[in-house]
C-alpha positions in Angstrom: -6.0 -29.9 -14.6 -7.7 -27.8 -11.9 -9.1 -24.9 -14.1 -9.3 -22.9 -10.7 -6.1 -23.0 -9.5 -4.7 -21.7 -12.9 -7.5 -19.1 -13.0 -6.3 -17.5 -9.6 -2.6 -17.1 -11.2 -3.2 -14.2 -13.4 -6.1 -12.9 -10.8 -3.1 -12.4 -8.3 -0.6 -11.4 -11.0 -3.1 -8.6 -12.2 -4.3 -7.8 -8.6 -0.3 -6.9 -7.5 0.2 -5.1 -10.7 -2.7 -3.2 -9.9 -1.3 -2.6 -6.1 2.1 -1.9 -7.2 0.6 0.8 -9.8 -2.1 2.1 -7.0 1.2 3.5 -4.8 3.1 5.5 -7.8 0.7 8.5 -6.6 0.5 10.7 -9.5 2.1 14.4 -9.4 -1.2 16.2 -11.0 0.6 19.5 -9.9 3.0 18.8 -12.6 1.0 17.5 -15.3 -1.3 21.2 -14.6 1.9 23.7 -14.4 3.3 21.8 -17.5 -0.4 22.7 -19.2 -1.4 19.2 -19.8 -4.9 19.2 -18.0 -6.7 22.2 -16.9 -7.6 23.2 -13.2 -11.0 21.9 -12.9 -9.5 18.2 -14.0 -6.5 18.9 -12.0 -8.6 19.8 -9.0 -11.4 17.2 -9.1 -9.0 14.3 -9.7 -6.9 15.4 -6.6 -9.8 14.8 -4.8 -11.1 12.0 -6.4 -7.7 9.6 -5.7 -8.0 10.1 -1.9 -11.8 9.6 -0.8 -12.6 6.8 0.3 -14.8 4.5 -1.3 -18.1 5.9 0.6 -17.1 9.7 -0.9 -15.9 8.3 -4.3 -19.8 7.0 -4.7 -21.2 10.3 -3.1 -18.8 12.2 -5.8 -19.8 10.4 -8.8 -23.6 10.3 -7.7 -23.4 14.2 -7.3 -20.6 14.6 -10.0 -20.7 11.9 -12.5 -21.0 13.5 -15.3 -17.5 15.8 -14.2 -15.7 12.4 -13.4 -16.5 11.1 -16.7 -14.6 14.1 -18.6 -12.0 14.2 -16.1 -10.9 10.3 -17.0 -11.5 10.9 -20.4 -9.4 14.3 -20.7 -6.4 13.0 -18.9 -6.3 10.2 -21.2 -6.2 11.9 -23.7 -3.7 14.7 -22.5 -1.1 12.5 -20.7 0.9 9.7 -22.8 3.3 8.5 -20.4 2.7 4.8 -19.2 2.9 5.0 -15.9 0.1 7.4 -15.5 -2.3 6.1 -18.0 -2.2 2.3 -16.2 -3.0 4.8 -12.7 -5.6 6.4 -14.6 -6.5 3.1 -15.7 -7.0 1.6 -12.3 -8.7 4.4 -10.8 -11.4 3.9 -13.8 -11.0 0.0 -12.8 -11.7 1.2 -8.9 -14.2 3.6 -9.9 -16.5 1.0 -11.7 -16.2 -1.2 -9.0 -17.5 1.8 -6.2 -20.5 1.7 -9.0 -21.1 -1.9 -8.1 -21.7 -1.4 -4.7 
């Protein structure tokens, strides 16, 4: 059996789950009027999901510590599946900007 080629099946499966769940853009606004995450998480995860991955590294140098809540509050605020695996990947994304 080539151990390589069945590696790369759930690789691909997991890397166009991720893709599909990257483009379900999250409606924060909602989640903030409806009182389930404050301002300051609302705000800074607005901002976080569209930099690029050169400003995601300059935000979590300068704002770490802010990112780190803001992950940690929304999953613990928001239950609905869809936005907990987005949440999820951004975390995914976010430790891979660390690798860089």
């Amino acid at each position: 059996h080539d151990l390589n080629g069945v590696a790369a099946v759930p690789t691909n499966i997991i890397a166009a789950k991720a893709a599909e769940v990257r483009a379900n853009l999250v409606n924060w606004q909602s989640y903030l009027q409806s009182q389930m995450i404050s301002t300051e998480d609302c705000e800074f995860i607005k901002k976080f999901e569209v930099a690029n991955s050169e400003e995601k590294q300059m935000i979590l140098t300068k704002e770490g510590h802010q990112c780190a809540k803001t992950f940690l509050n929304l999953m613990a605020h928001i239950s609905k599946e869809q936005t907990v695996q987005y949440i999820l990947t951004l975390i995914d994304d976010t430790l891979q900007v660390g690798k860089l």
